[in-house]
Structures are given as C-alpha cells and as structure tokens.
C-alpha positions, -999 to 999 in steps of 0.1 A, spaced: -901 78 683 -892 99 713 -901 131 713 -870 145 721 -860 178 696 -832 173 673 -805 195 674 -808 218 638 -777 214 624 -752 242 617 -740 248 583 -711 265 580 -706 293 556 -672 302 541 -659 335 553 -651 359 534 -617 378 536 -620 413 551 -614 437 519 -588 460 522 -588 493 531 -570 504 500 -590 480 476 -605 509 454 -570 521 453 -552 487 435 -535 508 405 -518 525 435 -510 496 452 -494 477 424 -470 504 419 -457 502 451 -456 469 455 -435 465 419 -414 501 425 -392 483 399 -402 468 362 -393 434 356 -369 438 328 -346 458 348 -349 435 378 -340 407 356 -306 428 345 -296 436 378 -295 399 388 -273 389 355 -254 422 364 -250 406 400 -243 368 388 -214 384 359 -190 392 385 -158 396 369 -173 398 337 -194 430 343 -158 448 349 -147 478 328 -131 469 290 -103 489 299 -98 469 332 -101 437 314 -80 445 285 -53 454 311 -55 420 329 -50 406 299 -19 423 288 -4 416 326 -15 376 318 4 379 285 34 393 304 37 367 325 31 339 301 59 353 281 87 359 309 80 323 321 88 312 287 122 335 284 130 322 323 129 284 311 144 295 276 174 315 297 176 282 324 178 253 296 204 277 277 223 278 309 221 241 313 237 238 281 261 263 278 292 242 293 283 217 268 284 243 238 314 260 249 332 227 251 320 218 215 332 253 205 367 246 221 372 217 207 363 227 173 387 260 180 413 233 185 407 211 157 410 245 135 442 258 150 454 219 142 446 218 109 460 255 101 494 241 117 495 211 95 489 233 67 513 257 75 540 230 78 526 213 42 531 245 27 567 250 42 574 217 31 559 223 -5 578 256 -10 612 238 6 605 207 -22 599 237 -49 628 257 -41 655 223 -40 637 212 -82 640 253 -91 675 246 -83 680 211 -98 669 225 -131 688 256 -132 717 231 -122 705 207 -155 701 236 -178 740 252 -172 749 215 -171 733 204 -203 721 237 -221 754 259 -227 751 289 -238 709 287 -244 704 277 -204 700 318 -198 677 321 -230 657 289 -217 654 302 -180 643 332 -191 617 320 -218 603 294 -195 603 322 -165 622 303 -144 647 332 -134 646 367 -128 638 389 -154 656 427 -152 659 451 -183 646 483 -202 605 478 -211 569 492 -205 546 498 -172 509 496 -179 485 501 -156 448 492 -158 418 505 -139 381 496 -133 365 532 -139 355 552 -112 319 549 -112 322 508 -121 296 490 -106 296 449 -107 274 439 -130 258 405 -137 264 401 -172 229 407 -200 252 436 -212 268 444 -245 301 428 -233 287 397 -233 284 404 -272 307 423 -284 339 422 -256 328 458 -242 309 466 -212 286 493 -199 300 488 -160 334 500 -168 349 472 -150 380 451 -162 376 421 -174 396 386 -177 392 388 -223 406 433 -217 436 414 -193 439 384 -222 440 406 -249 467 432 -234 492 411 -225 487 390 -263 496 424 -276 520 434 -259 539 397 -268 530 403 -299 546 439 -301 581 423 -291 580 419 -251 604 396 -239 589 389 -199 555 395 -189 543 397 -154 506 411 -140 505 422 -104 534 403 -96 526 371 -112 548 362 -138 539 349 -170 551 316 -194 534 296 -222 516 280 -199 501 308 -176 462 315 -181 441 345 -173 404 335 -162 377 350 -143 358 337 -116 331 357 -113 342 395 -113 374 388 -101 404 383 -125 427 347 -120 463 346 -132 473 310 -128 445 307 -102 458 333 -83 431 362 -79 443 395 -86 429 431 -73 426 465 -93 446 481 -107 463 456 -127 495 465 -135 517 449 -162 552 451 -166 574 439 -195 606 436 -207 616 448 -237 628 480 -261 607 504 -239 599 530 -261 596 512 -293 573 483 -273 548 512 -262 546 527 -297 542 493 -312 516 484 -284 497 512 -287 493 511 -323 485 476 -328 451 465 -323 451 457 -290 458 487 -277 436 507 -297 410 479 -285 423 493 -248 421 531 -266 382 524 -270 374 509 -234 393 541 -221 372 565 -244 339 551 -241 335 530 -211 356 550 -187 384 525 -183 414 539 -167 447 531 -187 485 545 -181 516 530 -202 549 542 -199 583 539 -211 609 525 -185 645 521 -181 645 494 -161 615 469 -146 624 437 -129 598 408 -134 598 380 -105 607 340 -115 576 320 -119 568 291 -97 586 258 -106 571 246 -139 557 210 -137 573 191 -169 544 163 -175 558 144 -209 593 148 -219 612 129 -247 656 132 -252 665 145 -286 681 121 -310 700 140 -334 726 168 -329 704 202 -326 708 228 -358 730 251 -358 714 284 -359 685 276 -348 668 301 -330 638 301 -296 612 324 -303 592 308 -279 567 337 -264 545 330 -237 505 331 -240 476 334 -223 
C-alpha cells in the first residue's frame, strides 16, 4: 500500500440564508407586504370581473326601459307594415260590401214601390166591389172595415210617459196589478183606452196615425208600444170619431178612463182629452181577406152593422 496521503474529503455543509435585516421586525413587515386584507382584495376582483353588472340601479333600470322601447316600436313598425300590406285588400272587401248594400236597398226600394202600387190597384178593386155589390151599406162597410177616410166631430186624447219615467225592467207592481212605479206607458194603458173609448160610442179609432179595425192589435216589444207591428213614440195620441162631447163624458166616466184618472194621479202619467169639431182619421192599409164564403139567402131587412173594431 503506497504511502501516498489521501486527499481528506470535503463535506459540504448546507448554507444557511443570510437573515434579514428586518427579521426582528416581521409584524412590521407583514403589514406592508399585505397593505390590503384579503376579503376586500377578493371584492375588488368580483367588482372588476362584474363589468356591466356592478353599474348603478338607476343606470340599469334605465337601459331597461330604453330595451322595452325598442322591443315595443319594432312590434307597432311590423303591426303598422302588415296593416299596410293589407289595407287594399280590406278596403276592397269594404267596397264591395258597400255595393252589395246599396244593391239590396235598391231592390228593396223597388219591392216596396211595387207592393204599395199592388196595394193601392186591390184598395181600389174593393171600393169598386163594395159600390158595385154593397148599395147603400158600401160607405158604412168602408168605414167599419177602415178602408176609407174617416172625417167627423169626436175626441183628441193625448197620452204621456211622465216626466221623470225611467225604463224599467219589469219586478214592479205593474207586472201584478196593470200599474207601474216608472210612469211609463204601457201596451195593456194603450189596449185598455182605445176599448173604452169603442165602447163609449166612437165610430173610427186611430193612434199616432195608425188607423184601427177589428183586426188591428196593440203589443209591446220591449218598452216600445206596436200598433199592427208598427212602433210608435210618445206621446200617443188618439183620435176618434164620434159625438165629441158626449164620447169624452162617457169616456171619462166609464172605467177605463177612471183606470187612466189613477195612472195620472198616482203614477205621474200625463193625460189630455178634448172635445173636437172635426178630426180626420187616415184609411188603414189594404185588409188581407183570408176565408170568404157568398151569402145564400136574401140579407134581412133592417138589419143593422154594429161591427166596432178591437184591439
């Protein structure tokens, strides 16, 4: 073994980091290393990362509203362009319903020229048949059927809704008894009126124009009053031939007209019957004859027509 020295090994030895000068002062330290605490470091990033949504309420709530805006004037733009896309197509609907209207009235129009014509010609075929075939009883017929002009002495009544009448929907005593609370005229005051007054010895009867016969009926429809269909408007006034003075006495007395007395006194009903000289009632339309038989045997002598007319 040669003599020769080993080298002595170095070790090494792990160095140790130079302390700091400011190690005794580490409380120091860490507060200026972490100026800020973690929480509101943690904030201000989601702060950062919200963007839009870390804007004012107010701000938002605006953008909103101008969102809304716009949403709802695209919506009126498209409504006002398809409408205007359309329109030609509606007005030409229009015109040719306008047309089909103004058509129909005309044919109408004509129909009822062609009705009244057709009325006019059988009024005058049966006057002709009664003068031909009646004698001396065609004017009593004529009249009695209301076929003709009526003119003579009589009565003018005129009846009124009272002032404060109000349209009611039935549920009152009316519906009981034949009054009413409303103070409006009804079709049974109308009915019961012109029964008296045939009754106290009229000879002609007309309401508002519309002339009465035996087979003339007074309705309602609703609140409105129908003679022979026709609607009629307040006041109703009825005129009727007869002894004028001694007609309104007997009217008024009978029971009838006190029934008209009581609607006046307690329900307000507005009532005014006079005495005339001279009232002229209109002809009735053309009376449609639906069964008819010839008479056999010679008619009686003497024999009287008391037909009256009802309602």
């Amino acid at each position: 073994m040669c003599g020769m020295s080993q080298p002595r090994p170095e070790r090494s030895t792990p160095k140790t980091p130079l302390a700091r000068p400011d190690a005794s002062m580490s409380l120091l330290t860490n507060v200026m290393d972490h100026s800020l605490d973690d929480g509101y470091a943690e904030a201000a990033a989601r702060k950062s990362e919200a963007g839009v949504r870390g804007l004012p309420r107010t701000l938002r709530a605006k953008l909103g509203l101008a969102a809304g805006l716009v949403l709802a004037a695209l919506v009126v733009t498209v409504g006002a362009a398809q409408a205007q896309i359309s329109a030609p197509t509606l007005a030409k609907e229009r015109e040719e319903l306008i047309n089909r209207i103004q058509k129909g009235t005309g044919e109408a129009d004509k129909q009822q020229q062609r009705v009244d014509a057709l009325r006019d010609d059988v009024g005058r075929m049966q006057r002709e048949a009664l003068k031909k075939h009646g004698g001396d009883r065609a004017e009593l017929l004529a009249l009695l059927a209301g076929s003709t002009e009526a003119t003579g002495p009589g009565v003018k009544l005129v009846v009124d809704d009272a002032k404060d009448a109000e349209s009611g929907a039935g549920g009152g005593p009316r519906e009981s008894s034949g009054f009413s609370d409303t103070g409006r005229v009804r079709d049974r005051d109308m009915q019961r009126v012109v029964n008296g007054l045939w009754a106290s010895g009229a000879e002609a009867i007309s309401v508002n124009g519309q002339r009465l016969t035996s087979l003339s009926a007074i309705r309602a429809a609703g609140d409105a009053i129908l003679v022979d269909n026709k609607p009629l408007v307040p006041p109703y006034t009825v005129l009727a031939v007869g002894d004028g003075q001694r007609l309104s006495t007997a009217f008024q007395d009978s029971a009838d007209g006190q029934y008209l007395h009581v609607l006046q006194e307690n329900y307000g009903v507005r009532t005014r019957i006079s005495a005339e000289n001279e009232v002229t009632l209109p002809p009735a339309p053309s009376l449609i004859v639906r069964t008819a038989k010839p008479q056999t045997g010679p008619a009686k002598s003497g024999g009287a027509d008391t037909g009256k007319g009802t309602s």
